[in-house]
N, C-alpha and C positions, 0 to 999 in steps of 0.2 A: 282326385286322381285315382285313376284303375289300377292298372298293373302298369311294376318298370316296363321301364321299355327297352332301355339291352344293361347290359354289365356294364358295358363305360359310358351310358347316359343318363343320368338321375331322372327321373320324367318330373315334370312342372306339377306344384302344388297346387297353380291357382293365377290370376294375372298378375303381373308384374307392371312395376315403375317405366317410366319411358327412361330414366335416365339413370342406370345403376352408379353405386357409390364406386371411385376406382379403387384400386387394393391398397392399404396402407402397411399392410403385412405379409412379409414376404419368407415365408417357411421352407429352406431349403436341404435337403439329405444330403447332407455330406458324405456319408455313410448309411449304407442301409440295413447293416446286420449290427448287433447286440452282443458284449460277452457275456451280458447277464441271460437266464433261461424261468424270467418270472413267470408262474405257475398260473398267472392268469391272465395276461396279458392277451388284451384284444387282436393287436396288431402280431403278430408271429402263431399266437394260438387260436384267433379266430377264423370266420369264413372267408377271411381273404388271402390271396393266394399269390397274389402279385408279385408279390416283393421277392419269390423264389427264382425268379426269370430276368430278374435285374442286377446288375454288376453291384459287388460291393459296397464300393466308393463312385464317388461321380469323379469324374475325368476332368481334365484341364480343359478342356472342353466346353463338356457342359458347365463348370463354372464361368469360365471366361465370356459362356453365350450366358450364362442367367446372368452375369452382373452389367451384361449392355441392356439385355431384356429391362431389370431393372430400372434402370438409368435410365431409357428412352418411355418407361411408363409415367415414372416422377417428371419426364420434361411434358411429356404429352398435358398429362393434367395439373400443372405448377405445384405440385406436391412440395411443401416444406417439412414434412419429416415423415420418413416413413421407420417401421419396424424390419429387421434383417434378426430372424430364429434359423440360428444353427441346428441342425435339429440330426436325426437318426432315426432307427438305430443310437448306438451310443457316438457321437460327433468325435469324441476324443478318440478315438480309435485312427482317424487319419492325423492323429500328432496337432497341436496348438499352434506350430508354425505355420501349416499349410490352412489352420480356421483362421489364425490374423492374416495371412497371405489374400484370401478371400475377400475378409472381410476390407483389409483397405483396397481392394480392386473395384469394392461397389462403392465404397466413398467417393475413391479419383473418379468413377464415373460418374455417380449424382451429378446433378446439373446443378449449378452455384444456387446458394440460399438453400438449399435441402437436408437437412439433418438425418444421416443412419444413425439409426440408435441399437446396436448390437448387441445379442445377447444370445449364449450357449444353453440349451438344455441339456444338463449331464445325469448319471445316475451317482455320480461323485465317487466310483469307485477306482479312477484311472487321475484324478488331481490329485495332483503335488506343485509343493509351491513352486518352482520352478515353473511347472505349466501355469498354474493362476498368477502368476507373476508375468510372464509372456502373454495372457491374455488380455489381464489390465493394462498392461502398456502402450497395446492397441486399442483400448476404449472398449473390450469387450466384457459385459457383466456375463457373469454365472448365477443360473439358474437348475435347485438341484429336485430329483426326484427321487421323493421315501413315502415310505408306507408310514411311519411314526417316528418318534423320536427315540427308538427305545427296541432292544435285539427282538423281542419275542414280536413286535411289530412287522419288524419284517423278514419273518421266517419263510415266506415267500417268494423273496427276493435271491433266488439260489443263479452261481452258475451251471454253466452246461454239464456238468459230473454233479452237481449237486450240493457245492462246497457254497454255506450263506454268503452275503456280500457285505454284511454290518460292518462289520472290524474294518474293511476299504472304505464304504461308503462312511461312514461315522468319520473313520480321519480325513477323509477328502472334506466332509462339512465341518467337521471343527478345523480346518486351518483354513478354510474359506470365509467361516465369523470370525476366528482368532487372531487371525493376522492379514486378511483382505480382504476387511468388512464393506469395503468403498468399491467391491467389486460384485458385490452380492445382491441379487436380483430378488431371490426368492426362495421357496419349498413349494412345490406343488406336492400335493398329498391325497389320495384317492379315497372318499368315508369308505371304511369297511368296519360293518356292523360287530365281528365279533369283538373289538376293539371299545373300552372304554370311551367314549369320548373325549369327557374331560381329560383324562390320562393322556388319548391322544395329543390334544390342544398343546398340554405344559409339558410335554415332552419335546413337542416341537418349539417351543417358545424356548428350552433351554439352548436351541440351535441359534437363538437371537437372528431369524429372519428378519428382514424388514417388511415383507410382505410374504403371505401363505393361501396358497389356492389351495380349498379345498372340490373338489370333483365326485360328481356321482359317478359310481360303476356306467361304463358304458352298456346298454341293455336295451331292448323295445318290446313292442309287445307279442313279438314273436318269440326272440331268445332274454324271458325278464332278468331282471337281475340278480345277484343273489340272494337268497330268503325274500324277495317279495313276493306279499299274497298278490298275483293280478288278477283281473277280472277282465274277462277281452274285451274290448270297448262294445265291440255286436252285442256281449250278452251281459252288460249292466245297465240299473238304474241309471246310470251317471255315464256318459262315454267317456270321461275320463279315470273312474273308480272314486270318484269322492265318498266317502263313507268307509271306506276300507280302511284298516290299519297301517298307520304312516310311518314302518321302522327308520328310515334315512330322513323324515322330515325332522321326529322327534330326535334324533344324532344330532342334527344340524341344529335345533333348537338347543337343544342341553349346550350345544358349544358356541352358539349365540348367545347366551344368557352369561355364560361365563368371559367370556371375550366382553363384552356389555356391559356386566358387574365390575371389570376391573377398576375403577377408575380414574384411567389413563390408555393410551392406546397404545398396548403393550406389540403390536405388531398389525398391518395394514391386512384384514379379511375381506379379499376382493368381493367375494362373492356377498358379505355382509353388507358391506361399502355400497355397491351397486344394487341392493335391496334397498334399502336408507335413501339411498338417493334417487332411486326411482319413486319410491312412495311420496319423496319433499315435491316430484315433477321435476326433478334436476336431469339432466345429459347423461347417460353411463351408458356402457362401453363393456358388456361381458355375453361370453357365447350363451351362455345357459339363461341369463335374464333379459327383458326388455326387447323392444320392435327393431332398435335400431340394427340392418344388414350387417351378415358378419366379412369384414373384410381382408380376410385372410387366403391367400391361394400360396399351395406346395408342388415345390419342384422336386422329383424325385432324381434317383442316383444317376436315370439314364435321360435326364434330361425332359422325361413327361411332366407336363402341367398338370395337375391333378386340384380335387378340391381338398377340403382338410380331411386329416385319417380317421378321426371319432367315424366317418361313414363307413368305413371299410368296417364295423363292426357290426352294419346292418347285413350286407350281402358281398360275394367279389365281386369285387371290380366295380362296387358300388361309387368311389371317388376317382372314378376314370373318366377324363375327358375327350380323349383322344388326339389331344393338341402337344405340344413340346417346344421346347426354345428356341430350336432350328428354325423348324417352319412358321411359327405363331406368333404373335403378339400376345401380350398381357388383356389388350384388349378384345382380342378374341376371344378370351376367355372369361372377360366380363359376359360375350354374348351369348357363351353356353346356357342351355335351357336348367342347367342343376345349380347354377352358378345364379341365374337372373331369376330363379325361383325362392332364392334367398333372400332377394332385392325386395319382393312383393309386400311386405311388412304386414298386417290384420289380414289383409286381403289373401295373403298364402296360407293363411291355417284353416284347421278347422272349422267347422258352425260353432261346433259349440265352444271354441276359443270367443269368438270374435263378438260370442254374448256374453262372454264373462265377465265378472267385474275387476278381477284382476288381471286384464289383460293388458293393459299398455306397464305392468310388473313384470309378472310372468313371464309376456311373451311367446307364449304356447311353449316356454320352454326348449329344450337343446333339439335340436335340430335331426341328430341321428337318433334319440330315445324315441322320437314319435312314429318311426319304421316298422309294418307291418306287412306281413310274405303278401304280396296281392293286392296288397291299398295303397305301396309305397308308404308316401312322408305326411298326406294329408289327416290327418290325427291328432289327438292330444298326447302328450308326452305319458311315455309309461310311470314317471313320477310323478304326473297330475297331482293325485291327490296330497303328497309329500310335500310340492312345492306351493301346493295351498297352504298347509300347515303350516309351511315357513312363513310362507309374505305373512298369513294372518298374524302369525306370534311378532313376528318383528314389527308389523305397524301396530299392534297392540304395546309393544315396549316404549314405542317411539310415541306415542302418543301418550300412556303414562309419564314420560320424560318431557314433554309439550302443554302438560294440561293449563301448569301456571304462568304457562307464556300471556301476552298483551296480544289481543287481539292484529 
């Protein structure tokens, strides 16, 4: 791939499948503005711009059109269980009423046999039991967003005057383990290097998630990411940087080793989980590892189709498709070119992916980190050499852990 081809058309990496997977996950902004004002945050502080020219909240409306949208995707392709992400901006801002409201509008419309499996991402600063009690009662899990388990972690995390967000967020997640554990999805948590690891890890373990996504800073090899040494793929030995130093690989190592040493499985580490089980040759299911297409599409507040946000951290208006829920189908938006470029599996990356020997692991990696002003998305991930680090340590652990197996 040469250069984008406009701000709301991703240009194709390379060919594509004749038959894209349909969506199983259905990402929709309830709201699209934040009361938090985090200092680094791709989506409000980086190049995209979008979200300034769009209504708040989505309208009765556009919810009412996304949840037939829905509904006539899961009958189109006999879908038996799709994913429904509340998402934002912060969701809790338009009240718990009007996200169960929602949410059972897209259940009554599911076509029979179809399971929504519902779930909120919050920054936990606006739950109270009252609301996490309204949620549950509708079948929806909370899912919260921290920087660590711990004040100095996320000193970051300010609102719009600057006042931290710990003291909300911290009670909003302890009464979400303490008293509606049978509601609680997860912690997604972003590695930042000047952060302990370990410290990070059992700080968050004292939140007793049942499951913790950890996420690499969104970054490429235009805009890298914090404290990494890049090397531009034009001008290394390696077009992905292997040989360079791997500060997030070695993060994610120290906190592999320790999650690994426990033993018992003191809480589900997807991104661990989906290494491990790609290396056995098993089926996993995560944006940053492995060929298989990601199948997630987001509805924003006005109703636009759009692809997932990590893109918007490449360029504006880079996850713009030009479609909406008025005019389109879901499955038109399978047919988009940014969309069906995702679909192509070995065949949409790089060369030098598609010679690697970690690649049906890897993956070529996330999807908006391989983003270059001029090359687009055809690259290796700006964490190449990081997520080499990792597969290597972790099928080196798992194979120490394997040696006295039976043939």
């Amino acid at each position: 791939m040469s250069r984008q081809a406009t701000p709301s058309a991703a240009p194709r990496t390379g060919p594509v499948g004749p038959a894209p997977v349909p969506f199983g996950q259905f990402i929709v902004k309830v709201h699209g503005r934040c009361n938090l004002a985090c200092r680094y945050c791709y989506l409000y502080e980086g190049p995209d711009t979008t979200w300034r020219d769009r209504p708040a909240a989505a309208s009765p409306a556009v919810l009412g059109r996304t949840a037939s949208r829905i509904a006539e995707h899961a009958a189109v392709h006999s879908l038996r269980e799709i994913a429904l992400v509340l998402h934002g901006g912060e969701p809790l801002l338009v009240g718990a009423d009007r996200l169960a409201a929602f949410a059972e509008r897209v259940r009554d419309r599911a076509p029979a046999g179809c399971t929504v499996r519902t779930t909120v991402q919050t920054n936990a600063t606006l739950l109270t039991d009252a609301r996490i009690a309204a949620l549950a009662r509708h079948g929806i899990n909370i899912g919260i967003s921290l920087d660590g388990g711990l004040p100095a972690h996320n000193a970051l995390r300010t609102d719009h005057v600057g006042r931290p967000s710990w003291p909300a967020a911290s009670r909003g997640a302890r009464l979400l383990a303490d008293r509606h554990h049978e509601a609680y999805a997860g912690i997604l948590a972003v590695v930042d290097l000047r952060i302990d690891p370990v410290e990070m890890y059992e700080s968050l373990l004292a939140l007793h998630p049942p499951a913790l996504d950890l996420l690499l800073p969104h970054g490429n090899w235009t805009a890298p990411p914090p404290s990494m040494p890049v090397t531009h793929p034009a001008h290394s030995t390696h077009p992905g940087g292997i040989g360079r130093p791997t500060p997030y690989g070695d993060w994610l190592c120290a906190v592999f080793d320790r999650w690994w040493s426990a033993g018992r499985r003191e809480t589900k580490v997807r991104l661990f989980e989906e290494c491990l089980a790609l290396l056995l040759g098993l089926p996993a299911a995560t944006e940053s590892l492995g060929l298989d297409p990601v199948n997630a599409i987001v509805v924003e507040t006005d109703g636009a189709i759009e692809q997932i946000d990590s893109l918007k951290s490449a360029y504006d208006g880079a996850a713009g498709t030009g479609l909406d829920v008025f005019r389109h189908t879901f499955d038109d938006a399978l047919r988009h070119p940014g969309v069906a470029a995702r679909h192509g599996g070995a065949d949409a990356l790089a060369a030098v992916c598609r010679t690697c020997p970690l690649l049906t692991v890897c993956g070529g990696g996330h999807y908006a980190h391989r983003y270059r002003a001029g090359h687009g998305f055809a690259n290796p991930s700006v964490y190449c050499a990081d997520l080499d680090r990792l597969v290597r340590h972790v099928a080196a652990r798992l194979a120490e852990a394997t040696a006295g197996d039976p043939p």
